[in-house]
N, C-alpha and C positions, 0 to 999 in steps of 0.2 A: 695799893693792894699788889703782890707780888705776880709774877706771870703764874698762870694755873700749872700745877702739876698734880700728878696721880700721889694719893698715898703713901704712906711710908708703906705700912703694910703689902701694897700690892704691887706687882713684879708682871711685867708684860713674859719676859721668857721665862719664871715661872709656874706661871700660868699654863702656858703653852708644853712646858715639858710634864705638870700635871694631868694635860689631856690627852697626850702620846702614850703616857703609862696606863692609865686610864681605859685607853681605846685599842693599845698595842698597835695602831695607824696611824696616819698622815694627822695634822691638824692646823688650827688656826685662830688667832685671837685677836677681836679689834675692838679694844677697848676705846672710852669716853670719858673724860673727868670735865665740870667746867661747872659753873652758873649763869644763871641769868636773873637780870633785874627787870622786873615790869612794874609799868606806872599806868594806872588808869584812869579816864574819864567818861561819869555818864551823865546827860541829862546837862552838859552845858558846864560839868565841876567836874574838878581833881579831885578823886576819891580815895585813892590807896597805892602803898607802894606796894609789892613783893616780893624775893629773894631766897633761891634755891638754888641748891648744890647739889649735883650728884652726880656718880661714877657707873657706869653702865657699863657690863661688861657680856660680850658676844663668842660663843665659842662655837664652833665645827669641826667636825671630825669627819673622818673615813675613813672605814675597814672593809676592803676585801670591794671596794665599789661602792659598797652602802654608806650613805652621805647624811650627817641627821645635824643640828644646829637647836641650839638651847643660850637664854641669855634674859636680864635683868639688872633693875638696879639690886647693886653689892655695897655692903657694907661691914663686911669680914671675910676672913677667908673660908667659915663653913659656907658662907653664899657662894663663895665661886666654887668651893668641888660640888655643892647641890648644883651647882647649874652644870661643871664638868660630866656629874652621874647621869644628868639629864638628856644631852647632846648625844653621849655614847649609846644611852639606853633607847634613842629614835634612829639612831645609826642602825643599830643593831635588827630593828623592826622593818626595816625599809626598805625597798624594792634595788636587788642592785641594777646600777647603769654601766653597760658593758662599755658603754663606751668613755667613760668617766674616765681624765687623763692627769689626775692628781691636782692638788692644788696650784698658783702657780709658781712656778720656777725661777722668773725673773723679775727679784725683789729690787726695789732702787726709786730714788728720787731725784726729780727733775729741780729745775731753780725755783725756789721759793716764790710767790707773786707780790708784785708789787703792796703793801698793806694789806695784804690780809689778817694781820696780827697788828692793831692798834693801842695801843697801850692807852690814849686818854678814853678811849672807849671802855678798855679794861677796867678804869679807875672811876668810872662813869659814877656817881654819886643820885640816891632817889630825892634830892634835893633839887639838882640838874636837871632831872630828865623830868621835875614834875613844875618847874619853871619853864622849858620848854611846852610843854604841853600845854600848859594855860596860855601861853602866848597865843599857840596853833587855834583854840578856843576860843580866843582873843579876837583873831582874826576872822575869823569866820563867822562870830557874831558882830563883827564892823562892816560885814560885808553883806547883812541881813538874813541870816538863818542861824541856826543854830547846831550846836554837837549834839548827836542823841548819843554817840559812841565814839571814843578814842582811845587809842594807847600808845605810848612805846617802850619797846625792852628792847635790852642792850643783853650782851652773851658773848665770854668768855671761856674759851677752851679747850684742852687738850685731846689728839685724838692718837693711836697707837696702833700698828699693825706687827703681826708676826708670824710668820707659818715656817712648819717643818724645812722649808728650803732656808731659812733666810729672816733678816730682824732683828730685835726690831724698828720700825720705823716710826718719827714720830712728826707732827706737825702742831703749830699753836694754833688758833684762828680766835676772832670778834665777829661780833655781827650787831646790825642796829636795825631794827627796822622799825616805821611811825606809820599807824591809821588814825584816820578819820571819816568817819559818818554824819554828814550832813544833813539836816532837815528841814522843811518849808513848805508848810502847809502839810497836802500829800505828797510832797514830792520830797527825793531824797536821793544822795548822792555819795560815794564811800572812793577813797584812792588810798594807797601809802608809798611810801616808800622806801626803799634796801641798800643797805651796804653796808660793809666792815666795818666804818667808822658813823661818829654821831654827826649827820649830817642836817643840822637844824633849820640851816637856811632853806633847805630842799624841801621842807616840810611848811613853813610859812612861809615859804611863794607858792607852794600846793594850796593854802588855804583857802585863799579868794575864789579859786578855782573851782573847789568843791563845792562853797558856798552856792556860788552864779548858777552852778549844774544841780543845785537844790532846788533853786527860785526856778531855775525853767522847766525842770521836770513835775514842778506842782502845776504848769499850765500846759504838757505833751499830750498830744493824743497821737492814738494810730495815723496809718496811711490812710487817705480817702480810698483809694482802691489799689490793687498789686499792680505790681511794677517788675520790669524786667531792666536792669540796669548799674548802674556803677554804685560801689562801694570800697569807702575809703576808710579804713582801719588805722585810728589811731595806733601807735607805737604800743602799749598795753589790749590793746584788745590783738592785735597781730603778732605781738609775744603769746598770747592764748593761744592763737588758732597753729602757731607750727611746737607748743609743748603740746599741745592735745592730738593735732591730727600727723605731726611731720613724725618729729621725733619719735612716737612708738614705733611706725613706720621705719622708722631707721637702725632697730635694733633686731642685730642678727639671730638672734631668738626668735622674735616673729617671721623673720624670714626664713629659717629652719621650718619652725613648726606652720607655716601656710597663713599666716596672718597679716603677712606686709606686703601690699599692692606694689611695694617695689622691689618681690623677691623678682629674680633674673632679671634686672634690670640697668646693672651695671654696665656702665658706656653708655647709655642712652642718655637721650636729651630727654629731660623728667619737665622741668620749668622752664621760666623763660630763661634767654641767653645775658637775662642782666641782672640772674643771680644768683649769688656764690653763699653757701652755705658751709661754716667751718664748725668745729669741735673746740672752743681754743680756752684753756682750764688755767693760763697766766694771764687772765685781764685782771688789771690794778680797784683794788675793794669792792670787787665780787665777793661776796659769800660762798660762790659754788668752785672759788679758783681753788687750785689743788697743785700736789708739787707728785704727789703719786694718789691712785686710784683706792677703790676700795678693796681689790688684792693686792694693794701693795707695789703695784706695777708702776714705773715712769709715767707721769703725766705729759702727753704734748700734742700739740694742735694734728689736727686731722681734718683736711677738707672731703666735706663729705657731697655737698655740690659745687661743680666748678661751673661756673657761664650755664647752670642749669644741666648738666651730664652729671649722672650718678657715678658718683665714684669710690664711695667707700660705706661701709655699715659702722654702726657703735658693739666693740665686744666686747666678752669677757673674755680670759684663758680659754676658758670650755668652749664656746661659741667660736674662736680661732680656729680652735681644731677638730672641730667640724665643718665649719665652713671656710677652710683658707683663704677663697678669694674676698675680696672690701677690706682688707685691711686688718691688723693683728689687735693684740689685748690694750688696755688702757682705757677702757672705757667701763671699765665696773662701778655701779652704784649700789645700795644695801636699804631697803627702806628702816630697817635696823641693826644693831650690831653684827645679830645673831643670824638675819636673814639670807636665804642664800642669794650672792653677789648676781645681781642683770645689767644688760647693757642699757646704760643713760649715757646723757653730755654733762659735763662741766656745766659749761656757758655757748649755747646755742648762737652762732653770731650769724646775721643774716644780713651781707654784704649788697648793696644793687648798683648798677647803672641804671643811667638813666636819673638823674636825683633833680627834683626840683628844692628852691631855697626853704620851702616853707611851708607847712600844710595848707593855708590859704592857697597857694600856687594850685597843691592840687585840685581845691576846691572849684578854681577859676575855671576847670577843666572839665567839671562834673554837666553833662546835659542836664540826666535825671538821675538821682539817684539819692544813695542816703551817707554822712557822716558813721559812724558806728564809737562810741565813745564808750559805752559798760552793756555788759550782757548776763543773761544768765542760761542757762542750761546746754552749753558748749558742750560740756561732761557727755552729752547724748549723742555725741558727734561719733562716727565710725573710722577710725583710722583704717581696720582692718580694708576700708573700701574707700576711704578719703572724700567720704559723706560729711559736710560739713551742715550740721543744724543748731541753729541758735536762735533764743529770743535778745533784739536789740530794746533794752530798759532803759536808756539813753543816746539820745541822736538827735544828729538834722538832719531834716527834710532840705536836698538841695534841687534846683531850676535853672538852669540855662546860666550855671556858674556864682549863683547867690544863692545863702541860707535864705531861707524862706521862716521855718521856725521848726522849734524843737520837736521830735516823735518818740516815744516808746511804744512797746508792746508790739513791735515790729520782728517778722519770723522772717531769719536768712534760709537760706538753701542754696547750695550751691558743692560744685565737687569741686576740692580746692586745687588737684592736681591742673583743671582746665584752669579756675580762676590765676594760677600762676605760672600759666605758660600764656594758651590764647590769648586768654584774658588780662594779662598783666597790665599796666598801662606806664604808669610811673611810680615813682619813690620820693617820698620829700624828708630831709634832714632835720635836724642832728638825729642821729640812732638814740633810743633809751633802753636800758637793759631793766628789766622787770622780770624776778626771779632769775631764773636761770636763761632766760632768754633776752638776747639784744638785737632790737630791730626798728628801723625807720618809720614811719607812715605810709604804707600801703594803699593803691588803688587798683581796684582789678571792676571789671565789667564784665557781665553777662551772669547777672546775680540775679535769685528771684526775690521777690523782698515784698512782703503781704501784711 
């Protein structure tokens, strides 16, 4: 299959000079073209492949300050001036922002990352990916439980920027990601795993794993009573806890508008002194690496904590120039084409000293406390106050450095600012990146845990 490209028919600039005429102002256009394949499994079988194509196309505009954004999938050109009409006609309705400082100015791209565009992934066949999958199934029922749920898709594609300054700019990318859901008895167990290319191996040596965490969550129960104590955050559950509570935190939007516990807090020691928290959008078969932002802007690493001192926010243009201090543009994200651009990370990397070899080590370490392996209701946590609450659905129960046995239904609490400063203890290796976050295993203390 060829690398993706946009239509014959459709024209990134113009597009973009359709929505300047249009709007008589500034504009901007971040198109999508690509597919994806997905394979699924329920109930233990390989049931279906599927296969879709489509071109998404985002436009904005601004007149006179008033900023409005319109976008879908397109599949001729009266779809894009209906969406062009649309963008202008919310502009025009809209509140102006006086302080609104045009789109932005400095278009460009940084060095491509290492495989982020995979071509056997590209080429990826529902033959393949549904051979893969019964293996994963395979395994998991050798391992004594079974799949009630699986999948993976593979994705191909092009993405485009362009604004009144400048463009346009283009990038390819792949992506692969594979679940699975475990079951046994009442107990059940779900992981997958991400990256640019089809990473099969990484998915059936996950399998045993899930399984094992099936069979012993059909025999968990709660704590016998609350505890005040350590907990140790596997590499996935501690990628949760700094996408949910750090990273909004770290965007100079909330720190504008009074929602980020670490507004005025640059130069301070935030966490502990062993560790470094960076922005870094070229790590090699990430899905989230980038060679430029979602205006357009250079992509490049930005440490955001050093040895635990705040030192920089994630922005956009507009949040630069409002708040000049933490750091300038390159960090715009879009939850879609048309949406207007906020400050994210690439790839959230979260560096420690202090690193024992192996989460066992940590474990060896634990008086009382608990393992923490899958959760649910983190969502409810408060970045705005770095209130950290979650139920733990999977865990062990640890005593004087030994599991003891497995617990769910177990409630954290805890503010994670102390849990990652006072509280920190050690780090154990290798780092895993999960979503857009990469981070070791985690132990901090002075947790409440019910």
């Amino acid at each position: 299959m060829p690398e993706p490209a946009f239509p014959e028919w459709f024209d990134v600039e113009k597009a973009l000079r359709l929505a300047e005429r249009a709007s008589g102002g500034e504009a901007e256009v971040y198109a999508s073209y690509g597919w994806v394949l997905r394979v699924d499994a329920k109930a233990g079988r390989v049931e279906r492949a599927t296969r879709r194509a489509e071109l998404v196309v985002g436009v904005r505009v601004a007149v006179d300050g008033r900023t409005g954004g319109a976008g879908g999938q397109v599949s001729s050109p009266s779809g894009l001036e209906e969406i062009v009409e649309a963008a202008v006609s919310i502009a025009r309705s809209s509140t102006r922002d006086p302080r609104w400082p045009g789109f932005n100015p400095t278009l460009g791209s940084s060095r491509v990352p290492e495989g982020v565009y995979d071509e056997a992934t590209a080429e990826a066949d529902p033959g393949e990916l549904a051979g893969i999958l019964s293996r994963a199934v395979k395994a998991v029922a050798d391992a004594g439980a079974r799949v009630s749920e699986a999948f993976i898709y593979t994705s191909a594609g092009v993405e485009a920027y362009a604004n009144s300054h400048g463009g346009p700019l283009e990038s390819r990318g792949t992506g692969f990601t594979a679940a699975v859901e475990a079951v046994h008895g009442e107990g059940s167990y779900y992981d997958y795993v991400d990256s640019t290319r089809v990473e099969a191996e990484r998915l059936l040596e996950a399998a045993p794993r899930i399984a094992g965490r099936a069979r012993e969550a059909s025999e968990a129960r709660g704590l016998d009573e609350p505890l005040r104590g350590m907990l140790l955050l596997e590499p996935r559950e501690a990628a949760e806890v700094f996408s949910v509570l750090i990273e909004p935190a770290l965007s100079a939007e909330a720190v504008i508008e009074g929602r980020s516990p670490l507004a005025g807090r640059l130069g301070q020691q935030v966490l502990s002194p062993s560790i470094t928290i960076a922005d870094e959008p070229s790590l090699p078969y990430r899905p989230s690496s980038r060679c430029f932002d979602a205006e357009g802007h250079p992509a490049s690493r930005r440490t955001l904590f050093e040895r635990g001192t705040l030192r920089a926010y994630l922005h956009t243009y507009y949040t630069s120039r409002r708040l000049p201090e933490g750091g300038g543009p390159g960090n715009a994200v879009r939850a879609r084409p048309w949406s207007r651009p906020v400050p994210g990370a690439s790839n959230l990397v979260v560096e420690a000293s202090n690193v024992r070899g192996s989460i066992e080590d940590l474990v060896a370490e634990i008086d009382r406390g608990v393992v923490a392996t899958a959760n649910i209701g983190l969502w409810m946590s408060r970045p705005e106050s770095g209130r950290l609450t979650a139920t733990i659905t999977h865990g062990y129960l640890v005593e004087k450095g030994s599991i003891v046995r497995p617990v769910k239904g177990v409630s954290v609490m805890a503010d994670v600012y102390e849990a990652l400063s006072k509280g920190y203890i050690a780090a154990a290796g290798p780092s895993e990146c999960r979503g857009s976050v990469c981070t070791p295993a985690l132990l901090v203390s002075g947790v409440t845990l019910s």
